[in-house]
C-alpha positions in Angstrom: 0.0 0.0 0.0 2.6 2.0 -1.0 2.6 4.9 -4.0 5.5 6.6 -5.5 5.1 9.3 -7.9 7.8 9.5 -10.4 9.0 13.0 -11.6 10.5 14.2 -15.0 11.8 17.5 -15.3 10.6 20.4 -18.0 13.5 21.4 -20.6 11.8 24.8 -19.9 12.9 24.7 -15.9 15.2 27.2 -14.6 17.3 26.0 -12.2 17.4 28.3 -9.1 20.4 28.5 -6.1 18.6 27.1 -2.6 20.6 29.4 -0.8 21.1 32.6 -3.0 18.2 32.1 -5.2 20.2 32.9 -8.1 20.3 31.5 -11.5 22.6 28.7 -11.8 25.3 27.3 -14.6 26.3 24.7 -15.9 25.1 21.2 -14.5 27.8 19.6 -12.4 26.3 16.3 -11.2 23.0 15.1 -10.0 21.3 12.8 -7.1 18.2 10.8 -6.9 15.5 11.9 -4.1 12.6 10.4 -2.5 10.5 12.6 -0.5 8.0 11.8 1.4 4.3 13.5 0.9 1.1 13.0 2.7 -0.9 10.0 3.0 -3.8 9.1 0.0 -6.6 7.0 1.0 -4.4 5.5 3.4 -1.4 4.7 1.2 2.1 5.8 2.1 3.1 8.7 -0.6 6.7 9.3 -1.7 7.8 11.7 -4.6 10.8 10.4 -6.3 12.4 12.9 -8.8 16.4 13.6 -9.5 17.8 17.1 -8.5 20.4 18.7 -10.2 23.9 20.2 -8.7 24.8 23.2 -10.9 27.5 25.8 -10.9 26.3 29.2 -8.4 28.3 32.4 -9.8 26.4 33.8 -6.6 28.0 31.7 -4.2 31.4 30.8 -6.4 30.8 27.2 -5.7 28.3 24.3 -7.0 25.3 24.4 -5.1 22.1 22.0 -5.2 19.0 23.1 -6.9 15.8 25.0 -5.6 12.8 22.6 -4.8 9.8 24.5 -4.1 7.7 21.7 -2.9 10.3 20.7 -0.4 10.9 21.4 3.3 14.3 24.0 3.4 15.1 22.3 7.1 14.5 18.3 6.2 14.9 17.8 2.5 13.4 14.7 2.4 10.0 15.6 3.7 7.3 17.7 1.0 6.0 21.6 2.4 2.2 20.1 2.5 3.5 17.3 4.6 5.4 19.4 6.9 2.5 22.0 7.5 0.4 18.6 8.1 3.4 17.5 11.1 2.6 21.1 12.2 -0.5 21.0 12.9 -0.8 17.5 14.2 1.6 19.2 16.9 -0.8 21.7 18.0 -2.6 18.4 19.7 0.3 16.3 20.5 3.7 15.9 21.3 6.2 15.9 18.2 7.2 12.3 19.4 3.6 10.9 19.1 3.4 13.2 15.9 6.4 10.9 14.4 5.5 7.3 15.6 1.8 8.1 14.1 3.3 9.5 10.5 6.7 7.3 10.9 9.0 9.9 10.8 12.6 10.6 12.8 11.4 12.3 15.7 14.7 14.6 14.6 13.3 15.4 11.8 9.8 16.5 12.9 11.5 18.3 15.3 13.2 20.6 12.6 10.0 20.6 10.2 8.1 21.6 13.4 10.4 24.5 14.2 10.4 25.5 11.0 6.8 26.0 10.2 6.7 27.5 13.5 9.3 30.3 12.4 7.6 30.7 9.1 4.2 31.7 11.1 6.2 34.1 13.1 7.5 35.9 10.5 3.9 37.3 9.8 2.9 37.3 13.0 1.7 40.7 14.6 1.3 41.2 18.0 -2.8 42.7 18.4 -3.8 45.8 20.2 -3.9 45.2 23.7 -5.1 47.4 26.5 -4.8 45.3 29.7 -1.8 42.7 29.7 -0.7 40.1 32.8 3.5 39.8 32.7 4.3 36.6 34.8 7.7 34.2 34.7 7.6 30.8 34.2 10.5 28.4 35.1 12.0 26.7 32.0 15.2 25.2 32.3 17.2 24.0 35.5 20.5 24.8 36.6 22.2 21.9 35.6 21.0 23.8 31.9 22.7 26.8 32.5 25.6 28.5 30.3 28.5 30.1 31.2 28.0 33.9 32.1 24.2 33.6 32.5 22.6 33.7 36.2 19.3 32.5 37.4 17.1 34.9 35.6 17.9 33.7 32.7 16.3 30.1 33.7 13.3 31.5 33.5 10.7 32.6 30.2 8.3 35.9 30.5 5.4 35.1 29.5 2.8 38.1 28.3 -0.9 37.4 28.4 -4.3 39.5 27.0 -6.1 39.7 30.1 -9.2 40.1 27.8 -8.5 37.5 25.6 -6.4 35.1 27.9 -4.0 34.3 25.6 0.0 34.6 25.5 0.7 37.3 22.7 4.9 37.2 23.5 7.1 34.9 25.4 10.9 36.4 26.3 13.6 34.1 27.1 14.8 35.4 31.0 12.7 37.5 33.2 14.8 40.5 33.4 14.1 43.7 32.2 15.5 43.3 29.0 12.8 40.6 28.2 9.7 43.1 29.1 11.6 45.4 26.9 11.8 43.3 24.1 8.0 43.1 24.1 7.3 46.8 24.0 10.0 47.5 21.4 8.3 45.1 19.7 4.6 46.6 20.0 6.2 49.6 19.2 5.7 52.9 20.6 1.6 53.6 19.4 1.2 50.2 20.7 2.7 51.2 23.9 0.4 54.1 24.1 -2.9 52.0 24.0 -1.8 49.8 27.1 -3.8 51.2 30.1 -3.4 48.2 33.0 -0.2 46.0 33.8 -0.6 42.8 36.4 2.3 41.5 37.6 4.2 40.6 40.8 6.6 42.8 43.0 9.4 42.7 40.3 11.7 45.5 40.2 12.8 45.1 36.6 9.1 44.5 35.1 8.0 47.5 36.9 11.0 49.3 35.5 10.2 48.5 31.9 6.7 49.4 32.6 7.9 52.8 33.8 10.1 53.5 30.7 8.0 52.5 27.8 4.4 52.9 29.1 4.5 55.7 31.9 0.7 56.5 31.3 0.2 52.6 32.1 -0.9 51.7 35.9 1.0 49.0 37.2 -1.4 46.6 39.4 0.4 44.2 42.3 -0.6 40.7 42.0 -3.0 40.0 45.1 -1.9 36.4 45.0 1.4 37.0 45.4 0.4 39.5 47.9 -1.1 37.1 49.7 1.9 34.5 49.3 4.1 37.2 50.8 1.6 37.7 53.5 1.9 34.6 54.1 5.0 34.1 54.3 5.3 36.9 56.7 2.2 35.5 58.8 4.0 31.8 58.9 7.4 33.4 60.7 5.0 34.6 63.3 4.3 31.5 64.1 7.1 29.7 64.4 8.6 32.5 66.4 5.7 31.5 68.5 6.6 28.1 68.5 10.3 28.6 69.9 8.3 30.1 72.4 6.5 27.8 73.7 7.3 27.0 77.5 8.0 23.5 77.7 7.2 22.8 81.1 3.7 24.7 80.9 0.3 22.2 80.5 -0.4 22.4 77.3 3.5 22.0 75.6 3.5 19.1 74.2 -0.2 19.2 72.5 0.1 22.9 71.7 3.9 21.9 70.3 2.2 19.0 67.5 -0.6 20.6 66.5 1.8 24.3 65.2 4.4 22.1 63.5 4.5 19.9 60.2 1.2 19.9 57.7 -0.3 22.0 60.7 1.5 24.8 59.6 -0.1 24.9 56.4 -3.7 24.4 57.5 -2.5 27.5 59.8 -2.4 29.8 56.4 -5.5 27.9 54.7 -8.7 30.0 54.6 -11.2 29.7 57.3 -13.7 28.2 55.1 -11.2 26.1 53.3 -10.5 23.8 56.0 -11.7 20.4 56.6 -14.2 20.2 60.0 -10.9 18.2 61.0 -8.3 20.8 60.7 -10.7 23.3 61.9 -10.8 21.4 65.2 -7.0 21.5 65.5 -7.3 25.3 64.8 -9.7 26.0 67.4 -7.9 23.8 69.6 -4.9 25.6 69.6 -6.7 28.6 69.4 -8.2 28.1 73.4 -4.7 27.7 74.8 -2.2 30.0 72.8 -4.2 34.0 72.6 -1.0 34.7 70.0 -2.3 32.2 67.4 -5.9 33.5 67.8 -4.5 37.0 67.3 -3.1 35.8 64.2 -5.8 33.6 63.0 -8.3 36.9 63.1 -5.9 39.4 61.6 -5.0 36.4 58.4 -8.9 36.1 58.1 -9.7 39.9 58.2 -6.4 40.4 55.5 -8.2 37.8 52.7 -11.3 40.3 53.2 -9.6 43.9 52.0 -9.4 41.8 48.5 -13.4 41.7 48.4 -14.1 45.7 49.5 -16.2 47.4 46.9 -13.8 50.4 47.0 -10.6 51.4 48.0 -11.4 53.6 51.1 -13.0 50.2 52.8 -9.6 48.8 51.9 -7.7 51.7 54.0 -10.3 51.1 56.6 -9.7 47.6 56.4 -6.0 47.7 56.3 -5.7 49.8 59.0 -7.2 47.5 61.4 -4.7 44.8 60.0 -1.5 47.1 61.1 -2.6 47.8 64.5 -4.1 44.4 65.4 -0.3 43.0 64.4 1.3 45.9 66.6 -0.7 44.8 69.3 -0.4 41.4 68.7 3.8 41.8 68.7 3.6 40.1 65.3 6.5 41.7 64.0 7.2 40.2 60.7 3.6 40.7 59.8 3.0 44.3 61.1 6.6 45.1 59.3 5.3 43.6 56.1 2.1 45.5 56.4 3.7 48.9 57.0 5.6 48.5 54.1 2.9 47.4 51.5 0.2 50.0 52.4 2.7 52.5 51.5 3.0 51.4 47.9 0.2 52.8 45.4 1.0 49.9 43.3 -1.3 47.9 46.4 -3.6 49.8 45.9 -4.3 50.1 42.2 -5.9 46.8 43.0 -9.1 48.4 43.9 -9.3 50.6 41.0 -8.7 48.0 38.1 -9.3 44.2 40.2 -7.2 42.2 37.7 -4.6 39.9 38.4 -2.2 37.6 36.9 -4.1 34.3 37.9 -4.8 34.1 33.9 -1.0 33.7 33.9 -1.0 31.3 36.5 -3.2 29.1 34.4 -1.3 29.3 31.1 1.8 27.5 33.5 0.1 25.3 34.2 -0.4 24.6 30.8 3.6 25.7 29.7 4.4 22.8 32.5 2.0 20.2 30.9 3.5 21.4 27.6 7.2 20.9 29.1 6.2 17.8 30.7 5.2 16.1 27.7 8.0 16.5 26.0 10.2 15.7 28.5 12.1 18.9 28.8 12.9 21.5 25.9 16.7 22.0 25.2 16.0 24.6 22.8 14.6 27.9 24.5 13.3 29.5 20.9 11.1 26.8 20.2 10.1 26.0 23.7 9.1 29.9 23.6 7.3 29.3 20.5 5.4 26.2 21.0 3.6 28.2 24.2 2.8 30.6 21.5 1.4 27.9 19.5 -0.1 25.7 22.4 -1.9 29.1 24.3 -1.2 31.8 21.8 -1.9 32.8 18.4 0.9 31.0 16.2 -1.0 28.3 15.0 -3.7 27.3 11.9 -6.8 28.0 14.2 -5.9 31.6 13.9 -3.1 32.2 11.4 -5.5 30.6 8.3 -8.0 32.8 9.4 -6.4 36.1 8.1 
């Protein structure tokens, strides 16, 4: 079940350079080559034709001839086919892609790639007015090259928060990777962006500040809250050194504020199993610290859901003076520090957030798991564009 489609050439042909795309000479030699073409009513297809090696004045040396029809990156592997690998990789790994099409995984590998690069050369980034910047970790150390650091282990990812899908991906999260973006968008592009989500990153906040001034940068509330809680979870185990060992309750109180108790600790109230909400309570009745802290965590979650930023302030206020008065130093210190900071509070004006972008890694991860790792950054950077983004045939056929 096998058909092979034997080509003649035309005297009338010209006979074009593959690299230079110049006119070629004299003919030096020639090979035989059978390319492989897409399946026909479930028949293996090959194309079997003989190119010509001719004389380049271009180049000054004998170069191959220019086959339309083929792939530029695998030779032996026709343009439709290689569009077909392409898309069959939007659904699946490029190793499934070449056990179903029996291919060299190397090879779909480089025909993948290449397609890819192809879309991207007429890819244009759309208007966008509110974007979500967020990194997401791509290689490990071990990965690293000489005179890089560990920014550079990590990809940028930009997201549409309307849209929810990735428009650019940098390699590193420096600044230089946000400022890729906006060169890229150009500076009337720049001018239409209104809202930025991200985390507490000096360097995104930087490139914010020197291509988009006019744009308000909003702070992440969920890694407010991770810093929160972070802050909230030193607290405690300060309060846990403290615990007098020869007092009633030591060695109850001392198991239920150490190991996965810790975490239920920073879980939401109404999160918690009835279980771990007995353990809570029970801790609670003994130690007046923790059940300081318990109220000031719960009342903290709330400022997120006030209709307005002057119920934040309110709000907020309470949060700084309960902690003073609780001598919960690494909170209140945290606290004093982020109501400060506009950036907080631009929250309440806009409520967006980057949990859009926490979603697409989960995706990127899926993505990275399923191929086992990426060695290559670029096309690691642009299969996220094709898995959550706009470089593929859903939307690039549509124009």
């Amino acid at each position: 079940r096998h058909l092979e489609i034997l080509l003649e050439k035309k005297e009338s042909k010209e006979h074009r350079c593959r690299r230079c795309d110049s006119l070629l000479g004299a003919q030096k030699d020639r090979y035989r080559v059978q390319a492989k073409h897409m399946r026909m009513m479930n028949w293996s297809v090959s194309v079997s034709f003989y190119r010509e090696k001719r004389y380049c004045p271009n180049c000054k040396k004998t170069r191959s001839e220019k086959i339309e029809f083929l792939c530029p990156d695998s030779p032996h592997v026709t343009m439709e086919l290689a569009w077909w690998l392409n898309r069959l990789s939007e659904i699946t790994s490029v190793l499934a892609v070449s056990t179903l099409e029996g291919i060299d995984k190397e090879a779909c590998y480089r025909v993948d790639k290449f397609i890819l690069q192809r879309l991207l050369q007429g890819y244009k980034i759309p208007k966008v007015t509110h974007i979500s910047v967020d990194e997401v970790y791509a290689r490990s150390t071990a990965q690293m090259k000489e005179g890089e650091d560990r920014d550079d282990l990590f990809l940028t990812v930009i997201v549409d928060l309307k849209t929810h899908k990735v428009i650019w991906v940098s390699q590193s999260r420096k600044k230089e990777a946000l400022d890729e973006f906006f060169a890229l968008l150009g500076e009337r592009g720049c001018k239409h962006i209104e809202v930025v989500a991200t985390d507490q990153h000096v360097g995104y906040a930087a490139s914010v500040a020197q291509f988009c001034p006019h744009a308000t940068v909003v702070w992440d509330r969920f890694h407010l809250v991770q810093k929160f809680n972070e802050a909230l979870n030193e607290d405690r185990r300060h309060e846990y050194k403290e615990i007098d060992p020869e007092s009633k309750h030591a060695e109850r109180l001392g198991a239920l504020m150490r190991g996965k108790y810790k975490y239920v600790f920073l879980t939401k109230a109404k999160n918690r199993s009835k279980t771990d909400q007995r353990h809570i309570d029970e801790v609670m009745t003994v130690n007046q610290k923790i059940a300081r802290l318990e109220v000031i965590k719960e009342h903290f979650h709330k400022i997120f859901d006030c209709v307005d930023i002057n119920e934040a302030k309110v709000m907020m206020a309470d949060v700084y003076q309960w902690s003073l008065d609780a001598g919960a130093w690494n909170t209140w210190k945290w606290i004093k520090e982020i109501r400060e900071k506009p950036r907080f509070w631009n929250y309440f004006k806009y409520k967006v957030t980057t949990g859009v972008s926490e979603g697409i890694n989960r995706v990127i991860k899926g993505l990275k798991w399923q191929a086992y790792g990426y060695k290559d950054m670029f096309y690691f950077a642009l299969k996220i564009l094709q898995k959550a983004g706009y470089l593929n045939s859903r939307y690039h056929f549509q124009k």
